[in-house]
N, C-alpha and C positions, 0 to 999 in steps of 0.2 A: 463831491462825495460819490455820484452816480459814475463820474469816470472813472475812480478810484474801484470803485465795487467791478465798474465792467474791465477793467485795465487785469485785475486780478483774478477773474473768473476765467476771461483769454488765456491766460500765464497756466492757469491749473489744466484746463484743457489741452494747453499746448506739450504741458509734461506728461499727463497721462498720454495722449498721443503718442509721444516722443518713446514712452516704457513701454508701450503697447508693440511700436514697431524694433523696439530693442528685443522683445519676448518674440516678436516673426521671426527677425533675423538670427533667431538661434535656433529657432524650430528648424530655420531652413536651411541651417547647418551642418545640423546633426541627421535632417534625410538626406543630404548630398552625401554623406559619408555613413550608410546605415549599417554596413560591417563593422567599423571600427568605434560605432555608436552603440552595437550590440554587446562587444566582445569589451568595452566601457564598461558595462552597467554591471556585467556579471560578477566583480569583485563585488560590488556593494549588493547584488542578490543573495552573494554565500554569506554575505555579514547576518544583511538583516534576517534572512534564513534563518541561519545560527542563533541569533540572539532571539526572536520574537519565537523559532521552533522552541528554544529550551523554556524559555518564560509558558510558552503554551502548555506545554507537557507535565512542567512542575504543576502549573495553577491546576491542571486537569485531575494528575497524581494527588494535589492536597485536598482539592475538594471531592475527589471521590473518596479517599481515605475515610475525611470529615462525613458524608453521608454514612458511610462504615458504620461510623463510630456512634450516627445518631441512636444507635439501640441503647447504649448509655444510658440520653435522656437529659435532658439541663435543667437548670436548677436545683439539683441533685448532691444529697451526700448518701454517701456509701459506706455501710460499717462492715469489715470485713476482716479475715485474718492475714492477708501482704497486701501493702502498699503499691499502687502501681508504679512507684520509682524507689531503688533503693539507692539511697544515698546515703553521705558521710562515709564514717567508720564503724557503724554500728552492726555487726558481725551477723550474718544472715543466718547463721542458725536460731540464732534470739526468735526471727520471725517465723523459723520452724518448728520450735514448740511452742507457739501461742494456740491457743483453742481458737476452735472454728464457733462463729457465730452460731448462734442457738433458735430455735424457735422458741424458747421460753421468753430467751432474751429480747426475743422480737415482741412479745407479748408484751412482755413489760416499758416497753419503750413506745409501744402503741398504746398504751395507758399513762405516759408518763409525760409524753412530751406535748409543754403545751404552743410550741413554736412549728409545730407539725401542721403541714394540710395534708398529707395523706403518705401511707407508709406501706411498704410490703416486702414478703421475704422470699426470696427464690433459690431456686438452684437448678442446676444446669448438668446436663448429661448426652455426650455427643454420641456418632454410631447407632442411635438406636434404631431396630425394625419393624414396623409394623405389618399386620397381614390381615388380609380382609380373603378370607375364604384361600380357593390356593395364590390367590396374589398378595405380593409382599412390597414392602418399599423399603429399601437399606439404605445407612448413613443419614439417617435423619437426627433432627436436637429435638431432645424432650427437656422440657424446662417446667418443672413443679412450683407455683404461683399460689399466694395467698387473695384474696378476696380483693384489693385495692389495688392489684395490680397495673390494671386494665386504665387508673390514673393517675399512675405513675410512668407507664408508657402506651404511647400511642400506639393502637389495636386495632384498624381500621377492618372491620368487618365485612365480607362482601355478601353473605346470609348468614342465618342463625343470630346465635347472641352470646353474652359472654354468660360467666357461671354467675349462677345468686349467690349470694351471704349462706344460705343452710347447704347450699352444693361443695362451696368452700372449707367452711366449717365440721360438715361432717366427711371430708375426706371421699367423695361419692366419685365412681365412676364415668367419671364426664371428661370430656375434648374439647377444646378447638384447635383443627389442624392449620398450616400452610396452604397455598396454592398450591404450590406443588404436591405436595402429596396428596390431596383432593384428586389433584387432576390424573395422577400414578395409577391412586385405586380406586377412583371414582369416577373414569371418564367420561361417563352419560352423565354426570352432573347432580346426582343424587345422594351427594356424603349426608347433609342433614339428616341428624334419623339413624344415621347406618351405625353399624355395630364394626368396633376394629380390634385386635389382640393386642396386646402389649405385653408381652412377659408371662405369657400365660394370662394376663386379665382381660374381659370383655371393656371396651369403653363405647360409650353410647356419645358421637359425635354430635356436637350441641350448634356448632359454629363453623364455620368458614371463612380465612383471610383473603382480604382484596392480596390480589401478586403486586411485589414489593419490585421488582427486578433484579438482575445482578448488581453484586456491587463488589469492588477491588479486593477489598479484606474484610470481610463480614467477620462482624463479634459474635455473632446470633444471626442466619439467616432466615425471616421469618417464613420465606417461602417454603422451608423443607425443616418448619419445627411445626413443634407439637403443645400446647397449652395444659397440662393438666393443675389441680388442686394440689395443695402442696403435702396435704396429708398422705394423699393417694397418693404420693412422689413417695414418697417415707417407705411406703408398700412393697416400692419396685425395686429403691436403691437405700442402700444405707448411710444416712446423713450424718454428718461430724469427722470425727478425726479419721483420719484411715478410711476414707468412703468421700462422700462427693461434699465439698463445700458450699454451704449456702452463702447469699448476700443479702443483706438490709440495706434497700433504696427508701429514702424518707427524703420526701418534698417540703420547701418548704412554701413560705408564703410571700409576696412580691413588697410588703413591710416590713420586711427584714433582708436589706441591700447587703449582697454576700455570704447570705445564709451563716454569716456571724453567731447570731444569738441563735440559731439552732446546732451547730457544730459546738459550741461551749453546752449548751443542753445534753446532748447526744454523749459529750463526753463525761461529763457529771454522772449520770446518769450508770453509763457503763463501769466508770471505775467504781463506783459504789456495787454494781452488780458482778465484778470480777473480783471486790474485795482488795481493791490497790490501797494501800497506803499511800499520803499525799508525797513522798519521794521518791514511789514507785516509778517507774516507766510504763506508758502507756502499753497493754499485750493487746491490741488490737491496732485495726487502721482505718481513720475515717476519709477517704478519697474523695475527690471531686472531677468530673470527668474532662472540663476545662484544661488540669494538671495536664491529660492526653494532647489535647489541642495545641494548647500553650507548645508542649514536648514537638510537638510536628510544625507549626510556625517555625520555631528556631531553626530545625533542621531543614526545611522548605527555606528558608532564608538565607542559609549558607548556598544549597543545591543553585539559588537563582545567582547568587553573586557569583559564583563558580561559572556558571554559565553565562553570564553577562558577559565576565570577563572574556571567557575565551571568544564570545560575538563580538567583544568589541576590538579586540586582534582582527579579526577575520573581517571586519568591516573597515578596520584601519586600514589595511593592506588596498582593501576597492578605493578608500578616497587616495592614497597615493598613485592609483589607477588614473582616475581622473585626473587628478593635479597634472600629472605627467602629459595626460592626452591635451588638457588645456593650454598648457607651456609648450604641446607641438601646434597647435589649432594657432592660437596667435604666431607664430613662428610663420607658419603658413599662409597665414591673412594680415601679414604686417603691411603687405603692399596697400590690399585695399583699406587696411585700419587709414593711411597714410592719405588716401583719395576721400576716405569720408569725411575726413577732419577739413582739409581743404575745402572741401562743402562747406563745413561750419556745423558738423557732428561735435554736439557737445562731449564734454569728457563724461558727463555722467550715462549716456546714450552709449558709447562705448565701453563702460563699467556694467551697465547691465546685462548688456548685447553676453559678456562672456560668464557674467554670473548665473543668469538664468540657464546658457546653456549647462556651465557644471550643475545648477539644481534639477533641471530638467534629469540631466545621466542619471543622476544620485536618485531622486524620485522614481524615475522610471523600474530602474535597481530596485529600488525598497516594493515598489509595486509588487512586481515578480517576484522577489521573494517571501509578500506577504500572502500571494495567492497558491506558490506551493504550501505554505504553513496551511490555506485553508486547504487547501487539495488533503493534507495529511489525519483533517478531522474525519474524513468518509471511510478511512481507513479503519477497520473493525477490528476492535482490542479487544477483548474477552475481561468485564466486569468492569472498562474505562471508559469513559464519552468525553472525546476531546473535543474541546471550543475552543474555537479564537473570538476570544472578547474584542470589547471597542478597545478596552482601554491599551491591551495589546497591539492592536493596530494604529492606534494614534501614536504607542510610542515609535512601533516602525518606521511613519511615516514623519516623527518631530528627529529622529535619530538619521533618518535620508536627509532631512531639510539639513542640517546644521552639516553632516557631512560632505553634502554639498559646496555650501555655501565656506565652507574652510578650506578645500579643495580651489574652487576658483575663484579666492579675491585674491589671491596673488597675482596670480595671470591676469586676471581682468585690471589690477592697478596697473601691471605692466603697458597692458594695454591701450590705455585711458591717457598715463601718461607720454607717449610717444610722441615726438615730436612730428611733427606733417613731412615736414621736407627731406628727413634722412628715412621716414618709414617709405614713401614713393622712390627713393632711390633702393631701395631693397626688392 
């Protein structure tokens, strides 16, 4: 039993030995030849270029969008007058004469729903100016906010606070600005306290936003918006049809998986308060901001197979590189294939010898071309922050390995297979 254990522990050593020096003699083949070893790799660099570049750039593209889009807010429905997708046949004027949500309506739905954890009504208004003595700040977003706002989205404060319940309610003159605009008309740092115009009104700056950064396509950027009361919105712009449209975000609660039983609430609720008869059509739209995401998935999913595609052309084209250099490489060392075998080079020793070299080319390739993909994250995009994830890289490097490894087991069978006495006469 003891000789059997050592007879086989020999045998294992004696193979990995044997693959070890199959993995030398390919290293030491490809620096005897390090032109033709360089000018090898570079198909499969513009592959995995191609393919891991576009996967980066997508992944980059959708999750900056998706941070975008976090002003949304999840777990969220939205009662509103257009749907954020139109679809079917259903004639889009339909959703041009439906009324714009209400704030009465908003009231009654804050008194009514009992599947609600917190609700608020906003509206939105871009270009606005503010002016603090002769300085001004242009193209800023004023966004008029009910009292529940602040938990319905996240409002990370960097001083001050947000408005109380009587500050909301009674419509009062109060802010909280952006970063940015802080820092526009308040560079010493002292907005709290300070007094700004808006439309001819004084507002008494209550708060200050932590800075958000840039982002691709901001819905809302909070850096260069502005917080007010939603009464005191009322004051400045005219809300409803023909004037600036507001929205109902209502939260709901994590015992209700899909926000189900509050979207069937929400809707009850509304057709009863727009006076639907039950074979009415819905004149309003309740959204969910998911519908966005889901929308950008599918299209980020095409964009990557699109691009897969054409990296996997472009990296086919490298392993037919190799294949070809492999098929001259044994061409070229059939003499000594011929002399090793005569030794008593086994066939799998000469199987290796030529596959490691094709995975070597193929890896080296995917190497370089995964560290220009990283070279291209330093590159500064205006509102994009490219990464090269792991998982991007491991596929680089699982798409080098197999291309390799397809590339030279033909050659290396040819290889393997040779017979001693006609490869020494060659």
């Amino acid at each position: 039993m003891q000789l059997n254990s050592a007879l086989i522990k020999t045998t294992t050593l004696k193979t990995l030995f044997l693959i070890w020096e199959s993995f030398r003699s390919s290293l030491n083949a490809l620096k005897s030849n390090l032109l033709r070893t360089i000018l090898s790799l570079l198909g499969v660099t513009v592959g995995i270029f191609a393919i891991i570049g576009v996967f980066t750039l997508v992944d980059s593209l959708q999750n900056g969008i998706k941070k975008s889009l976090d002003f949304l807010g999840g777990d969220l429905i939205y009662v509103e007058k257009w749907p954020y997708g139109l679809g079917g046949d259903y004639p889009w004027w339909t959703y041009l004469n439906r009324p714009e949500a209400s704030f009465a309506e908003f009231k009654t739905l804050e008194a009514n729903l009992d599947n609600q954890s917190s609700i608020a009504i906003s509206a939105v208004k871009d270009g606005v100016t503010f002016k603090k003595g002769s300085n001004s700040a242009s193209g800023m977003v004023l966004l008029g906010v009910s009292y529940q706002y602040d938990q319905i989205m996240e409002l990370n404060m960097q001083e001050g606070r947000y408005f109380t319940q009587v500050e909301a309610d009674g419509g009062r003159n109060v802010t909280v600005i952006g970063h940015e605009l802080s820092e526009q008309l308040f560079p010493q740092g002292d907005a709290v306290g300070s007094m700004v115009t808006l439309r001819g009104h004084r507002c008494k700056i209550i708060g200050v936003l932590r800075s958000e950064g840039e982002n691709l396509f901001s819905f809302v950027d909070k850096d260069k918006a502005c917080f007010v009361p939603f009464k005191f919105f009322t004051k400045l712009y005219f809300v409803g049809k023909n004037g600036v449209g507001p929205s109902i975000a209502i939260k709901g609660f994590d015992t209700d998986p899909g926000l189900m039983n509050l979207e069937g609430e929400v809707r009850g609720v509304m057709r009863r308060l727009r006076g639907l008869r039950p074979k009415d059509d819905d004149n309003f739209a309740i959204n969910r901001p998911e519908a966005i995401a889901g929308a950008i998935d599918n299209i980020f999913a095409v964009l990557s197979l699109a691009g897969g595609v054409i990296g996997f052309f472009s990296i086919l084209v490298g392993g037919f590189g190799i294949a070809n250099i492999m098929f001259v490489s044994v061409k070229e060392r059939t003499n000594l294939i011929g002399i090793q075998k005569a030794l008593g080079a086994k066939r799998f020793y000469i199987l290796f010898q030529f596959l490691f070299e094709a995975m070597l080319l193929s890896l080296a390739g995917g190497a370089v071309g995964l560290v220009l993909v990283f070279g291209l994250t330093f590159i500064p995009i205006s509102g994009l922050e490219l990464g090269l994830s792991f998982g991007n890289v491991m596929v680089g490097l699982v798409v080098s390995s197999i291309i390799g490894l397809l590339a030279g087991v033909i050659p290396a069978a040819i290889a393997a297979k040779m017979d001693p006495v006609q490869a020494i006469r060659q």
